[in-house]
Each structure stands twice: as C-alpha cells, then as structure tokens.
Backbone as CSV, one residue per row, in Angstrom:
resi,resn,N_x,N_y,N_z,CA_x,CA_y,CA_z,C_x,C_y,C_z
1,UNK,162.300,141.993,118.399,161.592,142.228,117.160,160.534,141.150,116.973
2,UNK,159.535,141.674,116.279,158.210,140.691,116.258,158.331,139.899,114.942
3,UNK,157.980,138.761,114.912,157.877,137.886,113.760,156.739,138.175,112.786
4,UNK,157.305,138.233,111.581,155.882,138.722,110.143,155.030,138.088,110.704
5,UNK,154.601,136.711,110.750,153.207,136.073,111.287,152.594,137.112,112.774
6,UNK,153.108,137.747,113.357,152.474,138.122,114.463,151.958,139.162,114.047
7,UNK,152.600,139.762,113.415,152.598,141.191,112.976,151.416,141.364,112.089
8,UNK,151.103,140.021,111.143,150.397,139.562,110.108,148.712,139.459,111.054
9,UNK,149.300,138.504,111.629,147.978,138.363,112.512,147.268,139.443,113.066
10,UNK,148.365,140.468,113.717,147.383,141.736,114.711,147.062,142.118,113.362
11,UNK,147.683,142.925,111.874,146.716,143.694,111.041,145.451,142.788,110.749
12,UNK,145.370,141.554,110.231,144.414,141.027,110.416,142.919,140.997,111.567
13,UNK,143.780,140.972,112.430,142.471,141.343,113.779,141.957,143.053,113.270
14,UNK,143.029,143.747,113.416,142.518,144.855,113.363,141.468,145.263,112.024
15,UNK,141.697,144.652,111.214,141.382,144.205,109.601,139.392,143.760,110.389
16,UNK,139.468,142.702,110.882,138.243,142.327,111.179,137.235,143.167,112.327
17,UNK,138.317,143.879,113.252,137.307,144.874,113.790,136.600,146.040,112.947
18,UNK,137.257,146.500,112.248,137.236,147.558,110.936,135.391,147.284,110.820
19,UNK,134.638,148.579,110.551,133.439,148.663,110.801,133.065,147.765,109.046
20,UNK,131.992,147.759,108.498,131.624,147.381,106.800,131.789,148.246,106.425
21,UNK,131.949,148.363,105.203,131.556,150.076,104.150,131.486,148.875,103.369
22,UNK,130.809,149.946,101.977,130.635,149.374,100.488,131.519,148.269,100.563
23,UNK,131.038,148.035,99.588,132.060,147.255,98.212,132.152,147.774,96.803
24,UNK,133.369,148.083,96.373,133.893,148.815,94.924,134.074,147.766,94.137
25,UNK,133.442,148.089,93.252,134.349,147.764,91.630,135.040,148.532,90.893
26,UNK,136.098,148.086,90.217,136.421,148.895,89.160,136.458,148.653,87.746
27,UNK,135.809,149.538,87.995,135.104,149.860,86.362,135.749,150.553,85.053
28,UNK,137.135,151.147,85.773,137.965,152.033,84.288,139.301,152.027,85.342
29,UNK,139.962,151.861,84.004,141.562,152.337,84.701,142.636,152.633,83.238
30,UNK,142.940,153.891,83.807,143.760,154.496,82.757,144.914,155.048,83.150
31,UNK,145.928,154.432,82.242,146.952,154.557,82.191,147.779,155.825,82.026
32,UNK,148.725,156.270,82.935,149.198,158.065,82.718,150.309,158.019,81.910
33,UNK,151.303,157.408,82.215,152.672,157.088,82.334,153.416,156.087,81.496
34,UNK,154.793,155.941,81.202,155.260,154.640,80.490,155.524,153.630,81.689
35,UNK,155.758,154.126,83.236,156.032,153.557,84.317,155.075,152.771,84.865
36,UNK,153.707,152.691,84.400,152.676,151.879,84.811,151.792,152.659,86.106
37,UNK,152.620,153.847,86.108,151.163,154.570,87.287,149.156,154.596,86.666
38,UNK,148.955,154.271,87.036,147.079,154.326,87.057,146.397,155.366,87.646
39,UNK,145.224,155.745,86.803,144.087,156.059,87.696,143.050,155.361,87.493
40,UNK,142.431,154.912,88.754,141.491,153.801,88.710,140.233,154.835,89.083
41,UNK,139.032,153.838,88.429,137.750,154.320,88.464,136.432,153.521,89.446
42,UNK,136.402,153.652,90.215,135.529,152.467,91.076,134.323,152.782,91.014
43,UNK,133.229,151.952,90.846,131.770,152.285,91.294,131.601,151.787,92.630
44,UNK,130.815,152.803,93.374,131.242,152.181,94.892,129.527,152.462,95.167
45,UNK,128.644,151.487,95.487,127.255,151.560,95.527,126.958,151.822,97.612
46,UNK,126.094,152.992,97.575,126.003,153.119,99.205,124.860,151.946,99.866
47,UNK,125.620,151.468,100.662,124.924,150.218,101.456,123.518,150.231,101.711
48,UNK,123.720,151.680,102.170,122.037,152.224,102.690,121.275,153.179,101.851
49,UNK,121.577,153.258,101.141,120.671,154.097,100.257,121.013,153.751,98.835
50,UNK,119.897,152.557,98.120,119.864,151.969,96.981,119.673,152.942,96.504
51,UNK,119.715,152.821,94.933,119.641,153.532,93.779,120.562,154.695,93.960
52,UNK,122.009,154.583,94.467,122.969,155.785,94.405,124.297,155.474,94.540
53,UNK,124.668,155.523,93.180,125.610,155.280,92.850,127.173,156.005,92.745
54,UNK,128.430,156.226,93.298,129.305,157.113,93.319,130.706,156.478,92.689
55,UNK,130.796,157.090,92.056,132.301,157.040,91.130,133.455,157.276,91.817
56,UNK,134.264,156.669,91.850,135.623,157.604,92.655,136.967,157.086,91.820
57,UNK,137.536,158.257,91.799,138.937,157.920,91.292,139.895,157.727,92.234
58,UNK,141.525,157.492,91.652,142.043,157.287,92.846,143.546,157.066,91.798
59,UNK,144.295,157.456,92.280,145.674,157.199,91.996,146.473,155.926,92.360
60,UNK,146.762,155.024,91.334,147.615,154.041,91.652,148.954,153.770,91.327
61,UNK,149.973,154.029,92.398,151.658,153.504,91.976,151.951,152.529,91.276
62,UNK,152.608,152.596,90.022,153.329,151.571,89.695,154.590,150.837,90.622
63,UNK,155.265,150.092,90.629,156.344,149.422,91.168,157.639,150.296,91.026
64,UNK,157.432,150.066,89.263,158.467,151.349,88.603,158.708,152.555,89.737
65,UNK,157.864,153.283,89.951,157.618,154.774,90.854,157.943,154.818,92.163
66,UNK,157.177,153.353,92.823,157.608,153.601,94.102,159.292,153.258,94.069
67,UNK,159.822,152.524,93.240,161.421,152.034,93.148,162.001,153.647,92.914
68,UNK,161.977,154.103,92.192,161.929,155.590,91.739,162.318,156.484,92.969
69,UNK,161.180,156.361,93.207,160.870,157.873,94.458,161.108,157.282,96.027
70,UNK,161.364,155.985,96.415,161.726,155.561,97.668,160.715,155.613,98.315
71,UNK,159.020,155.969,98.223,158.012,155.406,99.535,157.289,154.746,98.642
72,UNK,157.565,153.177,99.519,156.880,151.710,99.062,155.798,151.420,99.207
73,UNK,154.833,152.815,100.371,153.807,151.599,100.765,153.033,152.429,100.731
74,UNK,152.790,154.023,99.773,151.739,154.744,99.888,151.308,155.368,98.844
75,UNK,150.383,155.414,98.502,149.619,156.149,96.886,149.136,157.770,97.324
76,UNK,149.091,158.904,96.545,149.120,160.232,96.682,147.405,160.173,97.151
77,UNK,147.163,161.384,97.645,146.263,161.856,98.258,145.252,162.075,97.463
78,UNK,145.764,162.464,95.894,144.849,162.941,94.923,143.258,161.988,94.913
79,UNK,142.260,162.761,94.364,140.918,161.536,94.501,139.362,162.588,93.966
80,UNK,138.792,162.303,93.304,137.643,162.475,93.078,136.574,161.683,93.174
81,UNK,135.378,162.037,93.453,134.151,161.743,93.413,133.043,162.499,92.693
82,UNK,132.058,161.297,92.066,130.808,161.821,91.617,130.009,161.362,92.284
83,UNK,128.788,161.166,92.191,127.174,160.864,92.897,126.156,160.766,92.056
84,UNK,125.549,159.535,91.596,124.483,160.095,91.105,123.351,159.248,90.936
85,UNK,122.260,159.364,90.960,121.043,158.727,90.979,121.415,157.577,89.888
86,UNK,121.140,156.370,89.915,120.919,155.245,89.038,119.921,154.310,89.088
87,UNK,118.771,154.240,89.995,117.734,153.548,89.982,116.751,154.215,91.038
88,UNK,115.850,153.701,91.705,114.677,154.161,92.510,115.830,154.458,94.154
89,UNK,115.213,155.955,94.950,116.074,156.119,96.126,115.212,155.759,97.146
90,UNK,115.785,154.602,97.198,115.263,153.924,98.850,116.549,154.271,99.984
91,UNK,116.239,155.184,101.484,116.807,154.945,101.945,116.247,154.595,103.591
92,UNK,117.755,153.761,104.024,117.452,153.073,105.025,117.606,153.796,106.149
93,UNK,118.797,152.629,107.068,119.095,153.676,108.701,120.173,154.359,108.430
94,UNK,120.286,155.498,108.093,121.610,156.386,107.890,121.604,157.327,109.347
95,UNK,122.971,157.720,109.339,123.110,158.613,110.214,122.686,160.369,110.160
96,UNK,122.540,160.589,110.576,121.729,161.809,110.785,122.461,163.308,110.968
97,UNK,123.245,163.080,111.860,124.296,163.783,112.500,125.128,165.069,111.455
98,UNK,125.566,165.816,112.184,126.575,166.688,111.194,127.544,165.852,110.487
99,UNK,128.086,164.944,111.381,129.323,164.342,111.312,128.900,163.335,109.878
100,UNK,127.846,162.562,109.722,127.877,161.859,108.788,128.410,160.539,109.287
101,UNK,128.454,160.001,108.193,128.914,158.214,108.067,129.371,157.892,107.345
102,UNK,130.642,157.280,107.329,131.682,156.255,107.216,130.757,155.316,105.642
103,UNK,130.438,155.431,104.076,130.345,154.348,103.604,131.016,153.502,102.971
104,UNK,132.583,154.056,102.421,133.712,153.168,102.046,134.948,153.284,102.486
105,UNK,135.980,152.444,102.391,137.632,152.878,103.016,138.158,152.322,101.484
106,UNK,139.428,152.509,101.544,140.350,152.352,100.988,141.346,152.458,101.526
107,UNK,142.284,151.384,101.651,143.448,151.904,101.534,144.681,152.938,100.584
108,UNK,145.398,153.439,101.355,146.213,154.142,100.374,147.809,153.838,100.662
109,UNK,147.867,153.272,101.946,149.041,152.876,102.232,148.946,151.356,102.873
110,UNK,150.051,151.219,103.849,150.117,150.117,104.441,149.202,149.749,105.352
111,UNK,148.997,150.678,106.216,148.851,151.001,107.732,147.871,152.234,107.789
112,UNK,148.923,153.316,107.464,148.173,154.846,108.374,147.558,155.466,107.424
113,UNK,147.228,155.711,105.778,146.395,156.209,105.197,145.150,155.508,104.148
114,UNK,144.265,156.163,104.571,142.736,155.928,103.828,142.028,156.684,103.162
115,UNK,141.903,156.039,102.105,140.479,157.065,101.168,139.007,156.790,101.817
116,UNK,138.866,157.790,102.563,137.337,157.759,103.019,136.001,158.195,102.263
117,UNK,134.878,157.690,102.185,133.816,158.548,101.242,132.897,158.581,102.315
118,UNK,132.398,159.628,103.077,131.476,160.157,104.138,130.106,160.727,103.292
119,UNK,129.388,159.952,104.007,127.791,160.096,103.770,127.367,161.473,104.683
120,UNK,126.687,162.325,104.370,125.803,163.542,105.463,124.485,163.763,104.530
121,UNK,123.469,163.764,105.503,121.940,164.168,105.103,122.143,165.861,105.188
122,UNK,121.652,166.461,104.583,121.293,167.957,104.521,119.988,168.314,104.928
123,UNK,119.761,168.162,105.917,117.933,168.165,106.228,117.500,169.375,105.601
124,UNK,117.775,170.425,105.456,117.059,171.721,104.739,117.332,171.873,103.961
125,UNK,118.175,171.197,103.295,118.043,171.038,101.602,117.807,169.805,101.017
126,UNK,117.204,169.273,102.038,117.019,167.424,101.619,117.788,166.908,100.689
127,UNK,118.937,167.088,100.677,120.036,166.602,99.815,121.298,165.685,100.671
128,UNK,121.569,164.566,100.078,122.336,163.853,100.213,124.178,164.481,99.876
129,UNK,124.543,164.565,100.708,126.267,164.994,100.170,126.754,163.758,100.297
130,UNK,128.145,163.332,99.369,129.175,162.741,99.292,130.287,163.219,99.205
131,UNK,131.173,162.792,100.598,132.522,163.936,100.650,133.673,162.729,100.762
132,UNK,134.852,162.855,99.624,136.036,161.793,99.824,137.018,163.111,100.454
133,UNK,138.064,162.117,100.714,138.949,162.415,101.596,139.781,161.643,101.883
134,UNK,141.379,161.631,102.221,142.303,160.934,102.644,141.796,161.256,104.123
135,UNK,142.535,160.224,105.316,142.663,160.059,106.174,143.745,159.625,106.748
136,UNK,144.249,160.419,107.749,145.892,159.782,107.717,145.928,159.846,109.201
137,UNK,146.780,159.134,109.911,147.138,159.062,111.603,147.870,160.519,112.303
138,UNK,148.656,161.312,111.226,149.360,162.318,111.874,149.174,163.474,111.261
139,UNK,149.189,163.193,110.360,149.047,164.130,108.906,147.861,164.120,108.226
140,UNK,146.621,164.907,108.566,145.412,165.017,107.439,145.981,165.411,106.630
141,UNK,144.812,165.584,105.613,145.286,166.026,104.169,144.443,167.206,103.675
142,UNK,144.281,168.151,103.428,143.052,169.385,102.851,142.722,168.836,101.285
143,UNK,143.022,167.650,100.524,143.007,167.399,99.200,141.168,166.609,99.667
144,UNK,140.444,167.365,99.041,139.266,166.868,98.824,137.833,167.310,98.021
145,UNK,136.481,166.323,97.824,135.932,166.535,96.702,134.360,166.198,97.069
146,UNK,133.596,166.781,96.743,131.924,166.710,97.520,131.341,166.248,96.101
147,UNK,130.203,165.719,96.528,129.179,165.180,95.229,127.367,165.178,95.651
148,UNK,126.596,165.697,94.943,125.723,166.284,96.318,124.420,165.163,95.304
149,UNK,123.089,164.873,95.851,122.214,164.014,95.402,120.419,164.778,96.044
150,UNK,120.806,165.725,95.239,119.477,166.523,96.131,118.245,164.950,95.857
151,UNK,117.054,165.258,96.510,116.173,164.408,96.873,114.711,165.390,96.868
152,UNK,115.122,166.386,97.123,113.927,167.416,96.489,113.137,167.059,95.018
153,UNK,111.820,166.888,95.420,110.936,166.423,94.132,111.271,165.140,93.759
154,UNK,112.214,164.234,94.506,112.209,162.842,93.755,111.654,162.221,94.774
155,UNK,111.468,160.945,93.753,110.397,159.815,94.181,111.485,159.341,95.409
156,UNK,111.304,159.526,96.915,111.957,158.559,97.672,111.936,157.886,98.777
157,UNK,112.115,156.835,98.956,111.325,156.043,100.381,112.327,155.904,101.386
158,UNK,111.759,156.814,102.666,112.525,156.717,103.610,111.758,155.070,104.331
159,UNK,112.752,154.172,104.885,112.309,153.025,105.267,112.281,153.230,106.917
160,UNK,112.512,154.190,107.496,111.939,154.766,108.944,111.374,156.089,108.856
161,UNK,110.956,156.349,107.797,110.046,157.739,107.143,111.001,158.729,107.224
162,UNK,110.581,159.663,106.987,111.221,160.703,106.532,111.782,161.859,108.024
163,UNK,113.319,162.076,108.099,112.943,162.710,108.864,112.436,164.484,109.229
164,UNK,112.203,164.645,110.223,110.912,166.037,110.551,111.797,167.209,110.633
C-alpha cells in the first residue's frame, strides 16, 4: 500500500500537468436544505475571448449528506450555464474545430469527475456556443446545458482576423 504523501504527490503532478482554463468566482450561493447542501453561482470569464462572461451553477454537498447517503467524494451531475456579452468582444487564438476547447474544469469529485465548460465557434452562424457538462472516467453523463453568444452585427475583433 502507498503512503498519503506519495499518493499526495502523484495527484499533485498530475494537478500541474492539467492544461489552464479560467478562473471562477463565486458570486451567489444559495442555500436548499437544513443539511447545508448549496448551489453555487460562479462567474467564470473565457481566457480568450474578453468581454464574455458565463455563469455556471453547480451543486454543492454538505458534510451532513455525504454522512447521510455514504459517497464522500462526489457532488451530482446537475449544472447550468449562461453566456453573455459584458464588455467589448475581443477574440483571440481559439480553437476552431468541431470539437471545441476546454475553457474551465471543476472538480466534482476526488479523482474521476469534472464539470467541463467547452468553447465551439459556429462559423455559419458566427456564434459562439457554451456547452457544460460532467465528465467522468467510466461513466459519462447525458445531464447537460448550451449558452450561445451570436457575434452577428456586433462590434468584434478577431486578433488573427476573422475566420473565412
């Protein structure tokens, strides 16, 4: 059996390979329960494309609950997102692709689940989507929520121009 410090150390490494995304604040958290469960409210600003701002909720266990229900180390799948313009849209090097890009994580458990928020350009509708989502190692999840930022008629600076 491996010693906590080792164990401590590899999540850590793995912790530092982990690509950037945002950085969240939270901005609201409201209380459901007498048990201390939460739903938290984060503003989570996209790295690469100033002036766009996305809200996300997120379910948080009390102590009470997880003692309760017996799993210690994981918060429900549940999660929303909004999107929405808050200052001038400058954007930078985003990905292009169907697939999109990676701009925040969250954890939801210890280890194997994440709240993801995926960036995708819509080239023929020049609209920006925002799609959350759990992410899990064995088990996806179908629990999810889009937030869209059309760009049609707004003022916006592509900083490698626009693409064709």
């Amino acid at each position: 059996m491996r010693s906590p410090k080792f164990l401590a150390a590899i999540a850590a490494s793995l912790l530092a390979m982990a690509p950037v995304s945002a950085s969240a604040e939270v901005v609201g958290k409201v209380g459901v329960d007498w048990t201390g469960n939460d739903i938290l409210v984060d503003a989570v600003p996209d790295p690469e494309v100033t002036g766009v701002t996305c809200h996300v909720t997120y379910f948080d266990r009390s102590v009470i609950d997880r003692l309760r229900k017996g799993n210690w180390f994981e918060d429900p799948s549940n999660n929303s997102i909004a999107c929405r313009q808050t200052g001038p849209i400058e954007i930078g090097d985003i990905n292009l692709s169907q697939s999109g890009e990676e701009v925040f994580r969250a954890g939801l458990s210890l280890i194997w689940k994440k709240l993801v928020v995926t960036r995708i350009y819509d080239k023929k509708n020049d609209t920006l989507i925002y799609l959350i989502h759990s992410r899990q190692l064995t088990d996806g999840s179908a629990k999810m929520a889009i937030s869209t930022i059309p760009l049609f008629g707004q003022q916006v600076t592509w900083k490698k121009g626009k693409p064709n």
